[in-house]
N, C-alpha and C positions, 0 to 999 in steps of 0.2 A: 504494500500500500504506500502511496506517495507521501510524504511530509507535507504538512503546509506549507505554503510559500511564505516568507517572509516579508511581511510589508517594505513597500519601497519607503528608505527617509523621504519625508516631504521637500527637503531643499532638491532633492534629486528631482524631483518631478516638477519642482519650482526651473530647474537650470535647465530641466529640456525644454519646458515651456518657452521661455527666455529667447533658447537659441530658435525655437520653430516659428516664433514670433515675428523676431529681427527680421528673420531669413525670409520671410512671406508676407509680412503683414498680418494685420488682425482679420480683416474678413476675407482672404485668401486661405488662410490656415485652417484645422479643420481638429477636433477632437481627434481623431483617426490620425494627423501628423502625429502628434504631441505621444500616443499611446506606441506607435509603430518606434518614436526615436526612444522611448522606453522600452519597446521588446514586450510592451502590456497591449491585451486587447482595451476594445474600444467600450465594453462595460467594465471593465477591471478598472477600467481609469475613474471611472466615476463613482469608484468608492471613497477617490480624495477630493474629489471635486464635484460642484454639480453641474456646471455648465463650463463653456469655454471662455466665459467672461473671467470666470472665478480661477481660470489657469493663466488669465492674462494678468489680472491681480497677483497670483504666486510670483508671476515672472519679472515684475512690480516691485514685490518685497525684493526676491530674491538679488536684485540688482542695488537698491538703491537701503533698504531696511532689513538685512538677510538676520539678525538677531530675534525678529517678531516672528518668523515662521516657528520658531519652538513651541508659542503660546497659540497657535488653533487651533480648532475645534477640525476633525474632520468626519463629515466632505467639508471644504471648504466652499463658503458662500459668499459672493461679490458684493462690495459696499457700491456696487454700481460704479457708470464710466466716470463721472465728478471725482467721486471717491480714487477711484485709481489714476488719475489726472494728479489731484492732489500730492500723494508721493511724490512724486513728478515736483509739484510746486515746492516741498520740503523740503527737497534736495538741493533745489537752488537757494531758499531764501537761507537754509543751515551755512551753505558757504559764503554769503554774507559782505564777499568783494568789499575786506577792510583797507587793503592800498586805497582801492578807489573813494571809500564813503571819504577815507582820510587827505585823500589830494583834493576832495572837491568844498571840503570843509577847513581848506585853509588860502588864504591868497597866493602866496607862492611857496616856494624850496625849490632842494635842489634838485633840480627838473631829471636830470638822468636818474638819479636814484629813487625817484617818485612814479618816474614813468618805468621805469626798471621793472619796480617792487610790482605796479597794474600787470606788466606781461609776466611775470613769473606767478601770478597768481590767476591769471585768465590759463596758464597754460597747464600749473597745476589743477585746478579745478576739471579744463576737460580732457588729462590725460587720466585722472584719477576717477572720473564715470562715462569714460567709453563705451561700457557695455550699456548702460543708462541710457545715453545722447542714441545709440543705435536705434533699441527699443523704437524711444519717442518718435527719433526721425521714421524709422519705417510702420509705427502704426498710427503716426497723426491725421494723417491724410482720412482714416477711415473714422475717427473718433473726434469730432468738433468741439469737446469740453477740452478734451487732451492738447489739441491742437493751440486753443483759447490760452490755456495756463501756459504752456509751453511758451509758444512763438509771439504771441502779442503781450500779456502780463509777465512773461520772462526774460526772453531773451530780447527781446525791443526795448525794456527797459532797461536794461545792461548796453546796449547799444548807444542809446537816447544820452543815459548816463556817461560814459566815454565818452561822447562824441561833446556833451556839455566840460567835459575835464578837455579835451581839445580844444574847445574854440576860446575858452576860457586862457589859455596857456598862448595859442597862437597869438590872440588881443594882447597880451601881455608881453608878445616878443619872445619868450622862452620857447617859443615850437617853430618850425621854421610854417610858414601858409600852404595851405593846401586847396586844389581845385574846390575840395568838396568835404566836407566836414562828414555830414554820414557814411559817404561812400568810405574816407579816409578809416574811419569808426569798424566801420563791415572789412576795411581790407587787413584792418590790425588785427583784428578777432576770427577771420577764417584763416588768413596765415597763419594762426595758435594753432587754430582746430585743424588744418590741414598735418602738420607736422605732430602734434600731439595725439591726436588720431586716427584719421583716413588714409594718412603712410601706410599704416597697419592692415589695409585690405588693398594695395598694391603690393604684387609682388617683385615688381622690380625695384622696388625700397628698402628688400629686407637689410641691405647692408649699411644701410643709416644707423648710426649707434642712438639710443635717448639721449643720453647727457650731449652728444656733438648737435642733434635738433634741438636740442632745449638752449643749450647757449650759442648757437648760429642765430637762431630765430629771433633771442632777445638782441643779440648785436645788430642784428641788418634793421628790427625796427627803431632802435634808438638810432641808427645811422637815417633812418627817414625821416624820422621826428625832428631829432633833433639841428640846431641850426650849424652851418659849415661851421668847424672850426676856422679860424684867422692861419691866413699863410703862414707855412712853416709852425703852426698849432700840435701839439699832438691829438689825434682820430682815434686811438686808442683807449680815450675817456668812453665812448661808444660801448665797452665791456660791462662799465657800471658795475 
């Protein structure tokens, strides 16, 4: 006679969810992905979960709040799409872009190390929830709460905010002018997220080290930002 099977850990069936997610979207995916990339049928799955919203929720914790999966209840049941957006929203306000509140909260300093301190903390933040920023970006499109917190209440106001610490700096001479103050905003913050990131699903980038992206990226935009050094200056302040 056979043993029982042993139930799956819930983070486990949180981390397939996760990847079946990313990888397809939310209303492409299908309970039947998620059980097949577990090796479970498609009612054996829904002894943890009751629908496939409630696996998009696990996939939710497990990225962004992996310590709260301990405390549920199973099957697991969806605080609905707002609810699972929310994560989402918690994730960003917990990291709280302290360089930025603190350069926009003082008239000047000193600009290289100010502006320094914003890209080493845009860059940490989205190398430290890639699987996260994945998620969102490939299930926004089908989920308009998710979409709402993310891209308008989050990351626009991250942008808004920047781009007010540029034009702020530029007026005051310490940044050298730019055609365009938001675009300038979006081109400092996807050049993060490109290297901090989206390297990572090119494979002709695997031989990029982190730390050589991490301080290339901050050099070249203090070298944009910032105003020419005076002939014969050292460019080398640029390092910050």
């Amino acid at each position: 006679m056979r043993g029982r099977v042993q139930p799956r850990p819930l983070g486990e069936i949180a981390a397939a969810a996760a990847r079946v997610f990313t990888g397809k979207g939310y209303k492409a995916a299908g309970i039947s992905d998620v059980a097949a990339a577990l090796g479970l049928s498609h009612g054996a799955l829904y002894t943890y979960v009751d629908s496939k919203e409630a696996l998009l929720y696990l996939a939710f914790l497990h990225l962004a709040e992996p310590e709260t999966l301990a405390g549920l209840s199973i099957p697991v049941t969806s605080p609905g799409q707002a609810g699972i957006a929310g994560i989402d929203a918690r994730s960003v306000a917990s990291a709280g872009f302290p360089a930025l509140d603190a350069a926009l909260g003082r008239r000047t300093g000193p600009v290289a190390e100010e502006l320094g301190g914003i890209i080493d903390e845009l860059y940490a933040y989205i190398e430290g929830h890639q699987g996260l920023l994945a998620l969102v970006e490939s299930c926004a499109r089908d989920i308009p709460e998710l979409a709402e917190l993310h891209f308008v209440r989050g990351r626009r106001v991250v942008l808004d905010r920047l781009g007010d610490y540029l034009r702020r700096r530029i007026r005051s001479g310490h940044l050298r002018p730019v055609p365009d103050v938001p675009t300038s905003a979006r081109f400092l913050v996807e050049s993060v997220a490109w290297f901090a990131w989206h390297r990572h699903g090119d494979p002709d980038s695997l031989m990029l080290g982190d730390d050589d992206c991490r301080r290339t990226v901050r050099h070249l935009l203090l070298a944009a930002f910032l105003p020419a050094p005076p002939p014969g200056g050292n460019d080398d302040d640029t390092e910050g």
